[in-house]
C-alpha positions in Angstrom: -91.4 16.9 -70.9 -94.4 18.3 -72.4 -97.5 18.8 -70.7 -101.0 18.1 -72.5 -103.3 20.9 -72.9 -105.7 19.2 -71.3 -104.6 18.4 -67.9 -105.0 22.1 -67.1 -108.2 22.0 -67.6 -108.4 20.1 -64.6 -107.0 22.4 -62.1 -110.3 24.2 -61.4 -111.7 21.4 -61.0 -109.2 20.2 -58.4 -109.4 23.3 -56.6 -113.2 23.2 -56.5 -113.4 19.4 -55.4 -110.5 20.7 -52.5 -112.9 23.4 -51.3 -115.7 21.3 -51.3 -114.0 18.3 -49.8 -112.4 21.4 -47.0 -116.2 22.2 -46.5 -117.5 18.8 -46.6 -114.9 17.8 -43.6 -115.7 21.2 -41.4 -119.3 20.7 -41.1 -118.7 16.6 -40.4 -116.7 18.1 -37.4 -119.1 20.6 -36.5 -121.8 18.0 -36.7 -120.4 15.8 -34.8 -120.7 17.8 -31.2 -124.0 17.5 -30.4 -123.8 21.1 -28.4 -122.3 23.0 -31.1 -125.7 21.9 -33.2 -127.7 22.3 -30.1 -125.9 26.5 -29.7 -126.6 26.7 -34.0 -130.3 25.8 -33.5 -130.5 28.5 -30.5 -129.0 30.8 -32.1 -131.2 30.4 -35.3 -134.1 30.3 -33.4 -133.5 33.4 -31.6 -132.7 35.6 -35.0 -135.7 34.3 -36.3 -137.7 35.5 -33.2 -135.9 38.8 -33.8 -136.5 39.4 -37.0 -140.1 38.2 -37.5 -141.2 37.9 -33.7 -143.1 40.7 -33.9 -145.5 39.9 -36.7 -147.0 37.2 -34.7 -146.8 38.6 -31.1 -150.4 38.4 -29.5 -150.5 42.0 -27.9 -148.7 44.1 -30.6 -150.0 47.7 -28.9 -148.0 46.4 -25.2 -144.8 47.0 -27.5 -145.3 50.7 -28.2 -146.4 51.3 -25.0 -150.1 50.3 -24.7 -151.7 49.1 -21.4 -154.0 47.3 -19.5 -154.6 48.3 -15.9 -157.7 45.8 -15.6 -155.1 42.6 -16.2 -152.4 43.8 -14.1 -150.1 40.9 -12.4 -151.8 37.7 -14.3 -150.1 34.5 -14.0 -148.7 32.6 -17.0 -152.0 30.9 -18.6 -153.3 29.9 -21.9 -154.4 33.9 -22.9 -151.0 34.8 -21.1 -148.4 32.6 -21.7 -145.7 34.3 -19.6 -148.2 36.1 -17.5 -148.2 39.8 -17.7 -146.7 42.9 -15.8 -147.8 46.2 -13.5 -149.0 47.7 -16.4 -151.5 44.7 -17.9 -149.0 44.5 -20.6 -148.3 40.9 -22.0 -144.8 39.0 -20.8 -144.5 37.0 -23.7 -145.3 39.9 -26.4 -142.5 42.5 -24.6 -139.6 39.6 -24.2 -140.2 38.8 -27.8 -140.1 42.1 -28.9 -137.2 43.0 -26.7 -135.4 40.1 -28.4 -134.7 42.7 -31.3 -133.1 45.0 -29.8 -131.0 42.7 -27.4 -129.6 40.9 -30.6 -129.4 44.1 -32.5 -127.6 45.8 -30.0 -125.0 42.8 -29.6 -124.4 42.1 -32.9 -124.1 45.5 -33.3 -121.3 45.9 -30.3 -119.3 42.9 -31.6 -119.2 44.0 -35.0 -118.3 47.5 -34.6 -115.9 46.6 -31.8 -113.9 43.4 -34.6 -113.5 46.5 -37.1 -111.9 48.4 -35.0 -109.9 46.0 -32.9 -109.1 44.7 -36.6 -107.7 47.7 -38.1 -105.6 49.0 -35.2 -104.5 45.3 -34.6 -103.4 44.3 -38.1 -101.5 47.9 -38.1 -99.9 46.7 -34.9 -98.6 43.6 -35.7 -97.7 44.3 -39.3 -95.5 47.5 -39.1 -94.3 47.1 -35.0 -91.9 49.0 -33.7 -93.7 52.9 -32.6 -96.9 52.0 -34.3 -97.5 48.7 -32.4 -96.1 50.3 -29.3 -98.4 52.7 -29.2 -101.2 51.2 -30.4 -100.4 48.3 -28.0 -99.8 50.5 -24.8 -103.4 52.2 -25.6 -105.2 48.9 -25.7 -103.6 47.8 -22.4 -104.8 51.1 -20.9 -108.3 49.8 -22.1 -107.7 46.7 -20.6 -107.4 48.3 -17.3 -110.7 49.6 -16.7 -113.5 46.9 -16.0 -115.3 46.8 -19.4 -119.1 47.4 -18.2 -117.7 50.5 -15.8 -115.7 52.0 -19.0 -119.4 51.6 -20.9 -121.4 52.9 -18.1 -119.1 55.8 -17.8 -119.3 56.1 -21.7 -123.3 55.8 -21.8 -124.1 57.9 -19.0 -121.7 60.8 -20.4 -123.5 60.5 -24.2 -127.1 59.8 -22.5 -129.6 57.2 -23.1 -130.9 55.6 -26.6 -129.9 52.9 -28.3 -127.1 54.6 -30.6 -125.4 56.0 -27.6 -125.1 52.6 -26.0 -123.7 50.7 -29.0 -120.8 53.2 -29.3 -120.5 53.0 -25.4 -120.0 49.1 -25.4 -117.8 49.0 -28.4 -115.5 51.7 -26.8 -115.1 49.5 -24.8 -114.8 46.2 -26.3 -112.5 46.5 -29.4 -109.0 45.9 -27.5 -109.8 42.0 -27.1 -110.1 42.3 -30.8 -106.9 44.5 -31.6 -104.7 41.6 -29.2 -105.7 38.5 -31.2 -105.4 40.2 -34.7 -102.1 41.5 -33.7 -101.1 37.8 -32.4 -102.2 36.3 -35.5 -100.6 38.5 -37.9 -97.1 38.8 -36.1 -96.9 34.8 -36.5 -98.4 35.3 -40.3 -96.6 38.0 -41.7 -93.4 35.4 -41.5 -95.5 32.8 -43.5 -93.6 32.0 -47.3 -96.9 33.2 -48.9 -96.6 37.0 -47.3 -92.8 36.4 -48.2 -93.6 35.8 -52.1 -96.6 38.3 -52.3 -93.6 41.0 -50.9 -91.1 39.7 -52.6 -93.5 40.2 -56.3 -94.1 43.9 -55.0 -97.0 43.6 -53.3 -97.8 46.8 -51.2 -97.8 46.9 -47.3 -101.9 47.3 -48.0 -102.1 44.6 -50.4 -99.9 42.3 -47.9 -102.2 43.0 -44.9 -106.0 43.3 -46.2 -105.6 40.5 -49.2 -103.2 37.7 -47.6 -102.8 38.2 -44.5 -106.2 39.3 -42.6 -108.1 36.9 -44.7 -105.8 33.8 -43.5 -107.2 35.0 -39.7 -111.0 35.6 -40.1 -111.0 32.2 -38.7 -109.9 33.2 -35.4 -112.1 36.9 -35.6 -115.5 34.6 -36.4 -114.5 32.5 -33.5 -114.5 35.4 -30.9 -117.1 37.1 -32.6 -119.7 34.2 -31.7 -118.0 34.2 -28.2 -118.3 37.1 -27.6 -121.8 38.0 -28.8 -123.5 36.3 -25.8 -121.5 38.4 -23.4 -122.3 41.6 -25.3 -126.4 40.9 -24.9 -125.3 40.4 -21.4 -123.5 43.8 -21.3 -125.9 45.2 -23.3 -129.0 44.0 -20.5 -126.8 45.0 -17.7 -126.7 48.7 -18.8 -130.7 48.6 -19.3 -130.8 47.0 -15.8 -129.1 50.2 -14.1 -130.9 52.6 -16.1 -128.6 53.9 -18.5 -129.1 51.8 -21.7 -132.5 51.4 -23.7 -135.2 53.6 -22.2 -139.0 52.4 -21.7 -141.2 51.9 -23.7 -138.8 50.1 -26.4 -139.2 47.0 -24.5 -135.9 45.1 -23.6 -134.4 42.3 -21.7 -132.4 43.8 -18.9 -135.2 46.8 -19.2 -137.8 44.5 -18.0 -135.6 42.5 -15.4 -135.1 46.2 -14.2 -138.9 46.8 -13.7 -139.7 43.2 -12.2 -137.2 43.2 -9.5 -139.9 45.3 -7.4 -142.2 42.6 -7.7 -140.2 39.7 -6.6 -141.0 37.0 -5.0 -144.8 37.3 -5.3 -145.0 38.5 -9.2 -141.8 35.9 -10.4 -142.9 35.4 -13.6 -141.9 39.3 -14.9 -138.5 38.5 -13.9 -137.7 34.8 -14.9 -138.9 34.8 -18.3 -136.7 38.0 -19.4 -133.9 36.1 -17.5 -134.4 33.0 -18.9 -134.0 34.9 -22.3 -130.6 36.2 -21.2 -129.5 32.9 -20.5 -130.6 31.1 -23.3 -129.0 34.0 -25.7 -125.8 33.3 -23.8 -125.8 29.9 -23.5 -126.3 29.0 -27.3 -123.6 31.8 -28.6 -121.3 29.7 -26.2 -121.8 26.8 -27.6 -121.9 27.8 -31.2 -118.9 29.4 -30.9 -117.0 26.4 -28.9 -118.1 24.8 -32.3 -116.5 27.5 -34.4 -113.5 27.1 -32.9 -113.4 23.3 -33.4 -113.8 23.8 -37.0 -111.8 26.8 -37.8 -109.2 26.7 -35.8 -106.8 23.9 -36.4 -104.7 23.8 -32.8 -108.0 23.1 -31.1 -108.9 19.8 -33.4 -108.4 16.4 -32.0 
């Protein structure tokens, strides 16, 4: 039976109007929790303070380090909007200036710590035997030092800066990563698409960056958003001990840091860099339970 020239014109086609239908049905599922739209307009929000807080800030010399001894300890007003500090400087100009190098710095640690956990977990579960071994019996010798003592030990041995403590948290972080890749590919390398691909001669390289990582982005995205609000949180914890980002680069756990002195009296230096924490953490929690509704099929209803 012959087939008419035409009809394969319309495979394209097909395939696009599948992709867009595959699209159109992911964000009706995303839009339909309210939270997960509620986390993506937090999240937005606070990269677009990031990126172009600065420019609009009312006290741009208080983030390199200016001062102003004669408005030391002002409550939140009109001029002041989140009051200001010990040193005259202005709340609201050094939390939105530290909201740079917070997200920086996590996005930063999560990305850094996916590539790795990536690499060594897609080795893992694709070759096993010594390799995953290993590989495996190093990541569970990560997993047995608490993360943030492992990155304070790392920080404080490499010194301050912000560099030194990206590097220090990822150290760190990469062996949640290298689990769930390795998970994911162990049940995917048995799927009848990696079967054909190896049985055409497709290379052990081919088989693991081109069909088989690809098929579980789904589930890296999902732990990347989970895990970016945690990472701000690490990140704030080692500038609240002293051992991340170094004043005058203003930032969140920095400041909470400095304010804790003047608690109770002088609460506004503390709760507005906290409140900045938790909204960071809260909406990367919520868009990543979204995420996961959408991209990964064993958690739709």
């Amino acid at each position: 039976m012959s087939v008419a020239p035409h009809d394969f014109g319309d495979f394209p086609r097909s395939a696009a109007a599948a992709r867009f239908e595959a699209w159109r049905r992911a964000f009706y599922r995303f839009s339909g929790s309210r939270l997960s739209v509620i986390g993506l307009g937090i999240c937005v929000f606070l990269v677009l303070v990031a990126i172009f807080g600065e420019s609009f800030v009312p006290y741009p010399q208080h983030v390199t380090g200016g001062i102003a001894p004669r408005a030391r300890f002002l409550p939140p007003s009109a001029t002041h909007w989140f009051g200001t500090n010990e040193l005259g400087q202005d709340v609201f100009t050094l939390v939105v200036a530290g909201s740079r190098v917070s997200l920086l710095c996590g996005f930063a640690v999560v990305f850094a710590a996916a590539v790795v956990g990536t690499v060594l977990g897609g080795i893992a579960g694709y070759y096993g035997g010594w390799t995953d071994d290993l590989i495996m019996r190093l990541t569970d010798l990560k997993l047995t030092i608490p993360g943030l003592i492992l990155a304070m030990a790392i920080a404080a041995a490499l010194g301050p800066g912000i560099v030194n403590m990206i590097i220090a948290v990822s150290l760190s972080w990469w062996p949640g990563f290298a689990r769930l890749v390795r998970g994911e590919v162990l049940s995917k390398k048995e799927e009848l698409f990696v079967l054909a691909a190896r049985a055409l001669g497709a290379s052990h390289a081919r088989l693991i960056w081109r069909h088989i990582v690809p098929n579980v982005l789904g589930a890296i995205v999902i732990k990347m958003s989970l895990d970016m609000g945690f990472a701000i949180l690490t990140v704030a914890a080692l500038g609240f001990i002293g051992i991340g980002v170094k004043p005058p680069t203003p930032e969140w756990g920095s400041l909470l840091a400095i304010a804790r002195g003047y608690m109770p009296e002088f609460w506004w230096t503390a709760v507005f860099p906290g409140l900045a924490i938790f909204l960071a953490v809260f909406g990367f929690n919520l868009l990543g339970d979204g995420l996961r509704d959408v991209l990964d099929p064993k958690a739709r209803r």
